[in-house]
C-alpha positions as CSV (number, residue, x, y, z in Angstrom):
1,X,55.9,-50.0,238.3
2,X,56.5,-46.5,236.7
3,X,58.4,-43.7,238.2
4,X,58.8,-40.4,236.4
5,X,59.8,-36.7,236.9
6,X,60.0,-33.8,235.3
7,X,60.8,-30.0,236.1
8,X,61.6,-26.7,234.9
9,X,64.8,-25.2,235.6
10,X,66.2,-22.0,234.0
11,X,64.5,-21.7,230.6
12,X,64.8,-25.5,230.0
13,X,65.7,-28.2,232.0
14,X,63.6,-31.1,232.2
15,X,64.0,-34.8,233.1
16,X,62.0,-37.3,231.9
17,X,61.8,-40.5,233.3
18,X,61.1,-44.0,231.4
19,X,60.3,-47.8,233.0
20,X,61.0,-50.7,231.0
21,X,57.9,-51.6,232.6
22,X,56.4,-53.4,235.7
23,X,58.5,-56.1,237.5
24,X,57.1,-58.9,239.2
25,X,58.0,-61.7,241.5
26,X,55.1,-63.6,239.3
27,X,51.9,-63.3,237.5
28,X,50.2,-61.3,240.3
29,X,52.7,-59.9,242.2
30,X,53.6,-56.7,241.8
31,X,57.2,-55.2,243.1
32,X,57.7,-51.3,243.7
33,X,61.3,-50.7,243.6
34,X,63.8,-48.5,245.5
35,X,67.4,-48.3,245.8
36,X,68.8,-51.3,246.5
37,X,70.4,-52.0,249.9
38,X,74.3,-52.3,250.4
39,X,74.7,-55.9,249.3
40,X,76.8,-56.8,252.4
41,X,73.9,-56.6,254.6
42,X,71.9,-59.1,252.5
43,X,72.3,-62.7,253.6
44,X,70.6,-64.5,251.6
45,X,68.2,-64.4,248.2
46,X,65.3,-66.0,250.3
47,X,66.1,-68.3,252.9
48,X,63.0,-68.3,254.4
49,X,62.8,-66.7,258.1
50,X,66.1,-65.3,257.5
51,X,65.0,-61.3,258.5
52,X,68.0,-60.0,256.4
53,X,67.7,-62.2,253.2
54,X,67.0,-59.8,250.2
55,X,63.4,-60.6,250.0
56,X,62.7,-59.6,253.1
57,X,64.8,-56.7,252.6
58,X,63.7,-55.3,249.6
59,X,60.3,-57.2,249.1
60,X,61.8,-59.1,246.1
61,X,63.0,-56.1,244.1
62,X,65.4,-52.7,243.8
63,X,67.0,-50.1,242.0
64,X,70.1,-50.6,240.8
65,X,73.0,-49.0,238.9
66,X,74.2,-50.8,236.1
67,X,77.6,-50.5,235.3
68,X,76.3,-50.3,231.1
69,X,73.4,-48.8,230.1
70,X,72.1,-49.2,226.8
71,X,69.4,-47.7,224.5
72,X,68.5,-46.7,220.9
73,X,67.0,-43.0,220.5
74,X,64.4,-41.8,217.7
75,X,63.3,-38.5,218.5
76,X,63.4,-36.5,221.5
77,X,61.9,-32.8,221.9
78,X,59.1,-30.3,223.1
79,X,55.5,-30.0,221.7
80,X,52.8,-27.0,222.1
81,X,49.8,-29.8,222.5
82,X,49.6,-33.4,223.4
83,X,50.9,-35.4,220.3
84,X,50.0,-38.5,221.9
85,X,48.2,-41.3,220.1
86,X,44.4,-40.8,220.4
87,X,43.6,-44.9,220.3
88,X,45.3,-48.3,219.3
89,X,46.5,-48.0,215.6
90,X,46.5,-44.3,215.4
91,X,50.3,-42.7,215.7
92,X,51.1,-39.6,217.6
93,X,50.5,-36.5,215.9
94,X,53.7,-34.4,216.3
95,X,52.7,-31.3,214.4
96,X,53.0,-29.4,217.1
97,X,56.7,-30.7,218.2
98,X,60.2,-29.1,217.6
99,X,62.5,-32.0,218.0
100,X,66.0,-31.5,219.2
101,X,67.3,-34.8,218.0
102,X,65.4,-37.1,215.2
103,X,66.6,-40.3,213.7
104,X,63.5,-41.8,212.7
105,X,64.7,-44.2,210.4
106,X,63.8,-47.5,212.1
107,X,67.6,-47.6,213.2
108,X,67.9,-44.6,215.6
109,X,70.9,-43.8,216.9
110,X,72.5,-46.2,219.8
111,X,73.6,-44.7,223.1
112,X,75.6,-46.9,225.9
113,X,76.3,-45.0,229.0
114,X,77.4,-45.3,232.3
115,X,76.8,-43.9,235.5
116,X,78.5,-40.2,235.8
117,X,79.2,-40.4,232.1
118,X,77.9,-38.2,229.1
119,X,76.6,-39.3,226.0
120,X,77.1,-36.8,222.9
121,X,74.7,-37.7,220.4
122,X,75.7,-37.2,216.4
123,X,75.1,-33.2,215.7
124,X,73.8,-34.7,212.1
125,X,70.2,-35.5,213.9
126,X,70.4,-33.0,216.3
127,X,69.4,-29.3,216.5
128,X,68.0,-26.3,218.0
129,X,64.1,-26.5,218.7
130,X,61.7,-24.0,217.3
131,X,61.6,-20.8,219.6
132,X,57.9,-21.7,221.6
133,X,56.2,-21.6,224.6
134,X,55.8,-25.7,225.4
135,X,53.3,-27.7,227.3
136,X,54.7,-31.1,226.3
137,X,58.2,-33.1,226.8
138,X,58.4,-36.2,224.0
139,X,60.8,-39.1,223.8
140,X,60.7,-42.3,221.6
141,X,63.2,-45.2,222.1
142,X,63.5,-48.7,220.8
143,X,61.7,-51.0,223.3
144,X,64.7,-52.8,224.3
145,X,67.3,-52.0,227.1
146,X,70.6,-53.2,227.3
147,X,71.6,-53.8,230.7
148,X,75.0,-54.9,232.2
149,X,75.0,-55.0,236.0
150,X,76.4,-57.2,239.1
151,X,74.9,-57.1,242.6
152,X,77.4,-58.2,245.7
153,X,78.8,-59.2,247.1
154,X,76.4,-60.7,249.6
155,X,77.1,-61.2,253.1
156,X,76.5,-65.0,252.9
157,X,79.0,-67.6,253.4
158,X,80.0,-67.6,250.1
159,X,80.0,-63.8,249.7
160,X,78.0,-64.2,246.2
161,X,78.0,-61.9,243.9
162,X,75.4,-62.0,240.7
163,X,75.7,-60.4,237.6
164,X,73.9,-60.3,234.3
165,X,75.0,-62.9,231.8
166,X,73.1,-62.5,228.3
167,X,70.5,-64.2,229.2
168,X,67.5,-62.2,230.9
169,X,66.1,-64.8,232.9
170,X,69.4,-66.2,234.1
171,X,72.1,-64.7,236.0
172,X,75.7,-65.6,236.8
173,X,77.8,-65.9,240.1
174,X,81.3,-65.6,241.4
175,X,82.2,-65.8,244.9
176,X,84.5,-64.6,247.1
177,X,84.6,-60.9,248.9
178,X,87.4,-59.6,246.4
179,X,85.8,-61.5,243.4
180,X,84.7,-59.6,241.0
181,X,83.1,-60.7,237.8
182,X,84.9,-59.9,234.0
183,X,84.1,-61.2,230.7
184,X,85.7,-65.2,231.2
185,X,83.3,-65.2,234.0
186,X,80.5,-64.5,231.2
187,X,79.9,-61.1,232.9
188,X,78.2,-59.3,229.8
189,X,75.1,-57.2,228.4
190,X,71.9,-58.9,229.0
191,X,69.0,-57.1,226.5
192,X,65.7,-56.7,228.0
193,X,63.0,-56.3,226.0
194,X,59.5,-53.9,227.0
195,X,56.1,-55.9,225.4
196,X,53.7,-54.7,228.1
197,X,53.3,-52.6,231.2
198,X,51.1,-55.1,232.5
199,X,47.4,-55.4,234.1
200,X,46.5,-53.0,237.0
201,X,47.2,-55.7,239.4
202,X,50.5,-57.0,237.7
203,X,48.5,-59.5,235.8
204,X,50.6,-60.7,233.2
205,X,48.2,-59.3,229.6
206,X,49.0,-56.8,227.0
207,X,48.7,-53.2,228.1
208,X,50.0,-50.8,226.0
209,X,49.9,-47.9,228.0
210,X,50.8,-46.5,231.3
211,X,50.4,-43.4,233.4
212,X,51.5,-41.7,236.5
213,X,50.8,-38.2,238.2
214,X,54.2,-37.0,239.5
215,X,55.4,-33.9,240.5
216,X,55.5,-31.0,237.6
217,X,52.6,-33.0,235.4
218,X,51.8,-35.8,234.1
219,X,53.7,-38.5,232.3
220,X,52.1,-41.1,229.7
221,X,53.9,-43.8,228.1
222,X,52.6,-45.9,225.1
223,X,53.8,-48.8,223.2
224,X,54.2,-48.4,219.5
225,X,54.4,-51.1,216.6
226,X,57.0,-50.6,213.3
227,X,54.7,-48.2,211.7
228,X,54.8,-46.2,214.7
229,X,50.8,-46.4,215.9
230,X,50.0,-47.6,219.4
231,X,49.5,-51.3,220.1
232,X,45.7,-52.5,220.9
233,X,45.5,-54.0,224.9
234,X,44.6,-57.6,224.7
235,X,43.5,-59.0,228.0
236,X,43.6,-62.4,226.1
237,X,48.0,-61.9,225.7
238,X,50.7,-62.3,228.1
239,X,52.5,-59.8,225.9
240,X,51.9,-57.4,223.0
241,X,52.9,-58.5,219.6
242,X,54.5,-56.6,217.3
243,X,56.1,-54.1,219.6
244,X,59.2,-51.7,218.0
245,X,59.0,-48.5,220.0
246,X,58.3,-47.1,223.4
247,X,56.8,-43.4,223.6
248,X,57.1,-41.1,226.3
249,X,55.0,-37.7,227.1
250,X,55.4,-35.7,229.8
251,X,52.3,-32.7,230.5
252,X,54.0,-30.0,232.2
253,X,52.2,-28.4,234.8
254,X,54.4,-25.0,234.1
255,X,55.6,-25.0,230.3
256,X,58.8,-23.8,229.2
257,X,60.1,-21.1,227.0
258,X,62.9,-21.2,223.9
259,X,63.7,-17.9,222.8
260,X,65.8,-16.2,220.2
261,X,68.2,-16.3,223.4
262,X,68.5,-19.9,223.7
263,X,71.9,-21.0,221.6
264,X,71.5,-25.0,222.2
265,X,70.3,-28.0,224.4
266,X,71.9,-30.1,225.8
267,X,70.5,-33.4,226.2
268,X,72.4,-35.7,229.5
269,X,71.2,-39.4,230.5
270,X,71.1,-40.7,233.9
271,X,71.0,-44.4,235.4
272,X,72.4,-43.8,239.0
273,X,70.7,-46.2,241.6
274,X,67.7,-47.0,238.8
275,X,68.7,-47.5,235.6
276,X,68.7,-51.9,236.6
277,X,66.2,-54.0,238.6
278,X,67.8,-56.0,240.9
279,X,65.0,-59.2,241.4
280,X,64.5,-62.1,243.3
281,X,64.4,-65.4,241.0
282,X,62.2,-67.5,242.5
283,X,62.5,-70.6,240.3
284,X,66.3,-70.5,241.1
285,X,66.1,-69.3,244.5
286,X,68.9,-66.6,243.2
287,X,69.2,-62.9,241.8
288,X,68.6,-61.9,238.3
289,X,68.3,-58.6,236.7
290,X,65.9,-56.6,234.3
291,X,66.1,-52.9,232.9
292,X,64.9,-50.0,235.1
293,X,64.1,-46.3,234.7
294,X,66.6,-43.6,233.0
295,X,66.2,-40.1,232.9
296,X,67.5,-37.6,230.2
297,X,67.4,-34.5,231.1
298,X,67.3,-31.4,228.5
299,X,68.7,-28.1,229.5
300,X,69.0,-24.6,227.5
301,X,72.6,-22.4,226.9
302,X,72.3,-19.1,226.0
């Protein structure tokens, strides 16, 4: 479902990893993702007792890399104490934090990147955390992901390739081992949208928070509404309403220094091989596509 990381390197450089939450093949079926498998070895979505069709490959579900990446940032930055939300409707208290880029005007700012590539966000929101010793990594995005990926193509017959078409449920296809697919195919941006990480189980409910234990800490993740306080679980939902923001905190096992030294931070994103979830449609028999994990990574000049 979730898969995070973050280290220290140097004085500061940590990478936080974000899911757009858990991905299923149904209501009760969860799907832990890896890197997806060269498409040319995949013969079919699910022709069932084919031992190379990509369900029995993969399970139902990988990592991709989308060829567009999109998300909208709030704040990102360090913090001496947890700021997380202490229960649903409270908001995180970041009075211990020194942000190194803050937009928090209900727009953000909108990053689209792709794999290998930079983003430089607008030096009007950014700036130079507070010299500290920090315990705590913090990054809030808009709860939406804009994804534009293809996967193939396949080794069928057909030699299949699918590829997100605006529609998140849906995905389109060209065929042909030199097809690939461009804008008149309807090859575009498909927006997926984060409302719950799910029950334990995959159950389809409202949960509004996750966990993991990783390497380096802890990382928590919480779902905020538009006044920026966590959303309440409701076993009784499929989804959580009112959903605006997605929160990230990372608990450092080793915590990290800025010092009259450090002269800026540069903050760099990263989709390779997870930033899109490649998933087995099983009402269509086909491939369709959702939003994966991205990591930004912050790291100190001097």
């Amino acid at each position: 479902m979730k898969k995070f990381n973050l280290k220290s390197k140097k004085l500061l450089s940590t990478v936080l990893f974000l899911t757009s939450g858990l991905t299923i093949l149904s209501h009760s079926n969860p799907v832990n993702a890896e890197a997806c498998p060269d498409p040319s070895l995949i013969t079919s979505p699910n022709d069932f007792g084919d031992a190379t069709s990509f369900i029995a490959t993969t399970g139902g579900s990988c990592y991709g890399t989308p060829e567009e990446y999109g998300v909208t940032i709030y704040k990102m930055g360090l913090c001496t104490s947890n700021p997380a939300p202490s229960s649903a409707g409270s908001a995180p208290d970041t009075s211990s934090c020194s942000f190194n880029f803050e937009k928090d005007d209900g727009v953000g700012e909108a990053a689209s990147f792709a794999a290998g590539g930079e983003v430089d966000l607008s030096d009007t929101y950014s700036s130079r955390p507070d010299d500290g010793t920090y315990s705590f990594a913090y990054i809030e995005i808009k709860n939406s992901f804009d994804i534009k990926a293809s996967y193939g193509p396949l080794g069928d017959s057909a030699e299949t390739t699918y590829f997100t078409n605006g529609t998140l449920s849906e995905a389109g296809t060209v065929t042909g081992a030199s097809t690939t697919p461009t804008a008149s195919d309807g090859y575009i941006t498909t927006t997926a949208p984060l409302t719950t990480f799910f029950g334990d189980s995959g159950e389809a409910v409202c949960s509004a928070t996750a966990e993991e234990s990783v390497t380096g800490g802890t990382i928590r993740a919480y779902l905020l509404d538009s006044s920026g306080t966590l959303v309440a679980d409701d076993s009784s939902a499929t989804e959580c309403s009112g959903v605006t923001k997605l929160l990230g905190i990372m608990q450092l096992d080793d915590s990290v220094e800025i010092t009259s030294s450090t002269t800026s931070v540069k903050t760099t994103f990263k989709v390779e091989d997870n930033g899109t979830t490649v998933i087995y449609d099983d009402v269509a028999d086909g491939i369709r596509f959702d939003s994966g994990p991205f990591s930004v990574s912050f790291e100190t000049s001097e």
